[in-house]
C-alpha positions in Angstrom: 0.0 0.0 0.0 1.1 3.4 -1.0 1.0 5.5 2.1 2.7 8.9 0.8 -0.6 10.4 0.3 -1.1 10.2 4.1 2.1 12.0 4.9 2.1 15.5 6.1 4.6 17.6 4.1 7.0 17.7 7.1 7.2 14.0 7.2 8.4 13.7 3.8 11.2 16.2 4.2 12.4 13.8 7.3 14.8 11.1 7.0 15.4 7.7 8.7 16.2 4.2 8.9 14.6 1.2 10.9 16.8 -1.4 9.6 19.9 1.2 10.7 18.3 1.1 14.3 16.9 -3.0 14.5 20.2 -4.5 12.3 21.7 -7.8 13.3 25.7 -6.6 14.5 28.3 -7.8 12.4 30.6 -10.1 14.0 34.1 -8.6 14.4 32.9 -4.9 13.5 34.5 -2.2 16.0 32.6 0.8 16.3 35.1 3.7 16.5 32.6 6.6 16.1 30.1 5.7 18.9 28.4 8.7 20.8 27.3 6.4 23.4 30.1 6.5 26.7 31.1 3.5 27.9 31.3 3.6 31.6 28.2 3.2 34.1 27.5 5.6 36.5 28.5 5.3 40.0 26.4 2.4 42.2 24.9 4.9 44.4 22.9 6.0 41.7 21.6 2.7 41.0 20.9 2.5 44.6 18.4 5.7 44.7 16.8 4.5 41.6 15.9 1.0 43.4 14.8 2.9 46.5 12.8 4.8 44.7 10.9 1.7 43.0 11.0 0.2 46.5 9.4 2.6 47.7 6.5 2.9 45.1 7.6 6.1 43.5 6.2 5.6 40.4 3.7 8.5 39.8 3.8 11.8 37.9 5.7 14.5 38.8 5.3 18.4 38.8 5.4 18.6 35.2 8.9 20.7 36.1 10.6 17.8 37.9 10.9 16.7 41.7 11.7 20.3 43.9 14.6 18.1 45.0 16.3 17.5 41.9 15.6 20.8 40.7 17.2 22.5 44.2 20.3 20.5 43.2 20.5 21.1 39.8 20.1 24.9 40.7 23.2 24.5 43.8 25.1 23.0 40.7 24.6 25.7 38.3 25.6 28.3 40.8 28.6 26.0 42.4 29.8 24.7 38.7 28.8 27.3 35.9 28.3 30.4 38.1 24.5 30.7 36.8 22.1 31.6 39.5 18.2 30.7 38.9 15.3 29.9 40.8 15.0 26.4 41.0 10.7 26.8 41.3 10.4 28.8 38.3 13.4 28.5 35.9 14.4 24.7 35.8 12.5 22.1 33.6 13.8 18.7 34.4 13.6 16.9 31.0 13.6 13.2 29.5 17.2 14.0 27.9 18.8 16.7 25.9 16.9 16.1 22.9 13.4 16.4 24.2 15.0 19.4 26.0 15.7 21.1 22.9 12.7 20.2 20.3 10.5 22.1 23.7 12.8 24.9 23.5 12.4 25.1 19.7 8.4 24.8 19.8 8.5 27.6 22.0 10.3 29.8 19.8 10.0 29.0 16.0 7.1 29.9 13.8 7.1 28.2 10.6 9.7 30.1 8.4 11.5 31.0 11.1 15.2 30.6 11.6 17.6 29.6 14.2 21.4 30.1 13.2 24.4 28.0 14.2 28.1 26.9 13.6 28.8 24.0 11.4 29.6 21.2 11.7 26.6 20.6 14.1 24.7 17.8 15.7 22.2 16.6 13.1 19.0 16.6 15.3 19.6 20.6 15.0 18.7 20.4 11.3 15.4 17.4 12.3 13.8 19.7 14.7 13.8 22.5 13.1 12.5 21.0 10.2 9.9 19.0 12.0 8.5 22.6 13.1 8.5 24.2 10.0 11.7 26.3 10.9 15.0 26.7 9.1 18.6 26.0 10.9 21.1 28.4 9.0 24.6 26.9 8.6 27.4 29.0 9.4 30.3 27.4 8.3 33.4 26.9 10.1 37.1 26.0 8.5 39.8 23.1 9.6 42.0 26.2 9.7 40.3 27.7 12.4 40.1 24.5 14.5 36.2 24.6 13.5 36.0 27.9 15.8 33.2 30.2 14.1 34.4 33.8 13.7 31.6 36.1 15.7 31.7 38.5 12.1 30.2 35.5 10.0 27.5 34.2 12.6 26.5 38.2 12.9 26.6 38.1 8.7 23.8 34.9 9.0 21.4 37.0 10.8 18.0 38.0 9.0 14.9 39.5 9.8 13.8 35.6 10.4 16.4 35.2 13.1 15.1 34.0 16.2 18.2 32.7 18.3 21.3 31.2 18.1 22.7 27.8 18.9 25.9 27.4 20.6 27.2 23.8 21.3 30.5 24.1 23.6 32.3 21.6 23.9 31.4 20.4 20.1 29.5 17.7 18.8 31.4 16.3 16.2 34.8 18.7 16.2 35.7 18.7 19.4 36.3 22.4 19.6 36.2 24.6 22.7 35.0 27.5 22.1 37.0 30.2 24.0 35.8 32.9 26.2 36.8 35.5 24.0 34.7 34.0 21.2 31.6 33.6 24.0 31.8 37.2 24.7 31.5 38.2 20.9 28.8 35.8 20.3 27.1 37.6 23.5 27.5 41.1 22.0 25.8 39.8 18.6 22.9 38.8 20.6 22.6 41.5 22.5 23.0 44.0 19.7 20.5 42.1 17.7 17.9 41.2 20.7 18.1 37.6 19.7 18.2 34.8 22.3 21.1 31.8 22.7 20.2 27.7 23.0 23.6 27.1 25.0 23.8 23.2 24.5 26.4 22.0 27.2 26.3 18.1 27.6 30.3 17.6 27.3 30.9 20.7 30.0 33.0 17.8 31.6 34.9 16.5 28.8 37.9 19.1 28.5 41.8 18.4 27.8 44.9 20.3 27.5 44.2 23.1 29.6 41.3 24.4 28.0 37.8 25.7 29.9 34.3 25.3 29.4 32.7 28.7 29.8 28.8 29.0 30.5 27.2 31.9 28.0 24.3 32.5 30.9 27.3 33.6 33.0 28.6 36.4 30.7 27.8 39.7 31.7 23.8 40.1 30.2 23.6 37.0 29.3 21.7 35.3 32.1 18.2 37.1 30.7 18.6 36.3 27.2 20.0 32.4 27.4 18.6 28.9 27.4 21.3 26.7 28.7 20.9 22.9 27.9 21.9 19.9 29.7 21.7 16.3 29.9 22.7 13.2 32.6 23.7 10.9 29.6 27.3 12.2 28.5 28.0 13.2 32.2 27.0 10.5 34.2 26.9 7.5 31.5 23.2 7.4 31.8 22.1 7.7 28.1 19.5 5.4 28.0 17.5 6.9 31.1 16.6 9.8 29.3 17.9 12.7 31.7 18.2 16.3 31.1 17.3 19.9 32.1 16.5 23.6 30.6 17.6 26.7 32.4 16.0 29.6 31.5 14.3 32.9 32.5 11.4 32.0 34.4 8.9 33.9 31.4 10.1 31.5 29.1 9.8 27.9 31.2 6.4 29.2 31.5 5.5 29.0 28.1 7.8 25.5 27.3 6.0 24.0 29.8 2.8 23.1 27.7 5.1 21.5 25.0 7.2 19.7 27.2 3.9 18.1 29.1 2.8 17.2 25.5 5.7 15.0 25.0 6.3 13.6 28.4 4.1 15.1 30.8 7.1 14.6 33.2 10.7 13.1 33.2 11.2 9.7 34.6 11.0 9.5 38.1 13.0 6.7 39.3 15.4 8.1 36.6 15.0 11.5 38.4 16.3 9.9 42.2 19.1 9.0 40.4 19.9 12.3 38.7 19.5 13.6 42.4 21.8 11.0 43.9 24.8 12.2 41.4 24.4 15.6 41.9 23.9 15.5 45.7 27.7 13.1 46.1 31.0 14.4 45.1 32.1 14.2 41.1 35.5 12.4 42.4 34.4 9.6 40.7 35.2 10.8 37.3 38.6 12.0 37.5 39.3 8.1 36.6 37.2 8.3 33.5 38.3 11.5 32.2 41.8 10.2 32.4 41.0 7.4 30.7 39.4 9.3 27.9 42.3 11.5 27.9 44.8 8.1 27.0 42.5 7.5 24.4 42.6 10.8 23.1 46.5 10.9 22.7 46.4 6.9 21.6 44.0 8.9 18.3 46.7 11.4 18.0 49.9 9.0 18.3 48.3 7.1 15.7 47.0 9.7 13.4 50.4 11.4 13.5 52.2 8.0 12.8 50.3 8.0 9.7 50.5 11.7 8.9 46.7 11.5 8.5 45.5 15.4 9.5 42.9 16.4 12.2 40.8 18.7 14.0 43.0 19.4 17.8 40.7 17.4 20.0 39.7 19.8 22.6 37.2 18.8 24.4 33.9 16.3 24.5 35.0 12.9 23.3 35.1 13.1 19.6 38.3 13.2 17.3 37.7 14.7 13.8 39.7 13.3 11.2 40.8 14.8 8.1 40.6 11.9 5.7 40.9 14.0 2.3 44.4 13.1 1.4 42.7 9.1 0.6 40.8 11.0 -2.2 37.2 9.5 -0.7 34.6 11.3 0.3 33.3 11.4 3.7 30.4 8.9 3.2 32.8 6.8 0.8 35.2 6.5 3.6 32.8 5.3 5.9 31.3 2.8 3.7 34.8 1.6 2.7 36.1 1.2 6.2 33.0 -0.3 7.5 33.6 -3.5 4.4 37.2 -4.3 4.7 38.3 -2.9 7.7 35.2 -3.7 10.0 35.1 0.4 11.6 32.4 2.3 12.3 32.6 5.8 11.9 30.2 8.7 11.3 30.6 11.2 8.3 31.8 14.7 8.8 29.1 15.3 6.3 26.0 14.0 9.1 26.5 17.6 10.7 26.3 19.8 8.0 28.0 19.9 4.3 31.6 21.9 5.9 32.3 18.3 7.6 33.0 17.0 4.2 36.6 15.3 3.8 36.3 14.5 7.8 34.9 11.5 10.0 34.0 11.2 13.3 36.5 9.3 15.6 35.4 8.7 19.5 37.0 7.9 22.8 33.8 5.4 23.9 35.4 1.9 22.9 36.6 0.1 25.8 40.3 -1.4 25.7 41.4 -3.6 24.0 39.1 -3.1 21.2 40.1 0.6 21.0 43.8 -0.1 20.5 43.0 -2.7 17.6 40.5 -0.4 16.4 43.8 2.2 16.1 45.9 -0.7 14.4 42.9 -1.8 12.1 42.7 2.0 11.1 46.2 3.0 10.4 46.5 -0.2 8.3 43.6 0.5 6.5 44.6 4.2 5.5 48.1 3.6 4.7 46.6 1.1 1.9 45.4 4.9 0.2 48.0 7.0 1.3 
């Protein structure tokens, strides 16, 4: 049966794939581009999560969250990103990032409307704007500049149409940190333009060599005109529990709250003790992690400079983006090629916006010793082009 003359005209601009989500794994393939972390969270969290079933907890919420989870997520904001809210008005405990951001974007797009942002970008950027009818406006960044966007060309991007702009620091797929001084330009074009920033922030943690993550709802002016976005899964390992929260000014949770209680009416609860439990103990238990991460990180470089393959400087989150033009493939042919003969899995530069072409997306998820024969499978496979 020919169902396309059921399909709204947004659903036919969408894409997907069910057999890329249900298909059988390949025996011997490596995944080397995984977004998913590897590690658990700590026990205790598990603990509060079982208390909570034990204990029947297993009914709505305020559509907002538990007070206590949003009390700690408000201590950690202050303690952590030096952004002071009101937990009982400007917190939205979400189920994840993602539903964090397509309530954010309901609230603010009209159909026709456009949101602006660096590129490369996460791809669920382009999906949910599209899904409301909005446009996400590429601004493209260079290898050159590490994938840093210059403040002059996101200022060029704006239009009459403009209703905010995205910032993802700590990058999804690049890697890039964006510094302060870049913040604080990106700041003054909002300000100078009245437009409003969707400060996505999920790899705050994942930072190397000395640089910083910098909060834009901490910059001087910014606390009244930013959304700051954030999620449990990256952080805390908890990717499948569907975790995450919006800060915002207090005006503006008011009107996402009708949207976010038409996808989930509330977050997960037992999900939501154990969001409490990590935030209420001490972080020491990452240090470990990160560390580990970090080996991984300079294992990519080792190898990548071994082969005198080029790359993005990985500077933070857990991505390393690799310049694979001098093979001659394309992004997606490099992928597909790798994938056959060398059994890696890697995402295309290209899945976050058309400047990714000529890169993939590497990762520090895969546990040893798959990781280090994922290195050897990879510099074997490459020096067979180069």
């Amino acid at each position: 049966m020919d169902y396309s003359k059921f399909l709204s005209e947004r659903a036919k601009t969408l894409h997907g794939s069910l057999g890329r989500q249900t298909s059988v794994p390949i025996p011997g393939l490596i995944n080397m581009g995984s977004g998913t972390p590897d590690f658990l969270p700590p026990a205790f969290a598990f603990e509060a999560m079982r208390k909570a079933l034990d204990e029947g907890r297993i009914q709505y919420t305020a559509w907002t969250g538990i007070p206590e989870l949003r009390r700690a997520i408000a201590d950690k904001l202050k303690s952590e990103n030096r952004i002071e809210v009101d937990p009982d008005s400007e917190i939205i405990v979400t189920s994840g990032a993602q539903e964090a951001l397509m309530a954010v974007l309901m609230t603010l797009l009209n159909a026709g409307d456009e949101v602006i942002t660096p590129t490369p970008n996460y791809d669920e950027y382009v999906r949910d704007a599209r899904v409301l009818g909005g446009v996400l406006i590429p601004v493209s960044t260079t290898a050159e500049s590490n994938f840093t966007v210059k403040v002059e060309d996101l200022e060029a991007a704006i239009t009459p149409r403009t209703r905010a702009i995205i910032v993802v620091t700590p990058n999804n797929p690049t890697g890039t940190v964006l510094p302060e001084s870049v913040l604080r330009g990106i700041a003054d074009v909002a300000t100078r333009h009245d437009l409003l920033v969707i400060s996505d922030e999920i790899y705050e943690y994942y930072v190397f060599d000395g640089h910083r993550h910098v909060s834009l709802a901490s910059l001087p002016g910014m606390r009244e005109r930013t959304i700051t976005i954030n999620s449990f899964s990256k952080s805390f390992g908890m990717t499948g529990m569907r975790l995450g929260y919006i800060a915002a000014p207090a005006a503006l949770v008011e009107t996402m709250l009708p949207f976010h209680h038409a996808m989930m009416i509330c977050a997960n609860v037992v999900t939501q003790y154990g969001g409490l439990a990590l935030l209420s103990q001490p972080r020491d238990w990452f240090g470990d992690i990160l560390r580990e991460y970090d080996r991984r990180r300079r294992g990519w470089i080792e190898m990548l400079d071994s082969i005198r393959l080029p790359y993005s400087e990985p500077q933070g989150a857990y991505y390393v983006f690799v310049d694979i033009r001098p093979t001659g493939l394309t992004s997606a042919q490099f992928v597909a090629k790798a994938r056959e003969e060398a059994k890696l899995v890697f995402q295309p530069g290209t899945i976050g916006g058309g400047a990714g072409e000529g890169f993939i997306r590497g990762a520090l998820t895969t546990a040893s010793p798959k990781f280090e024969e994922g290195l050897e499978r990879f510099a074997t496979f490459v020096k067979t082009m180069i």
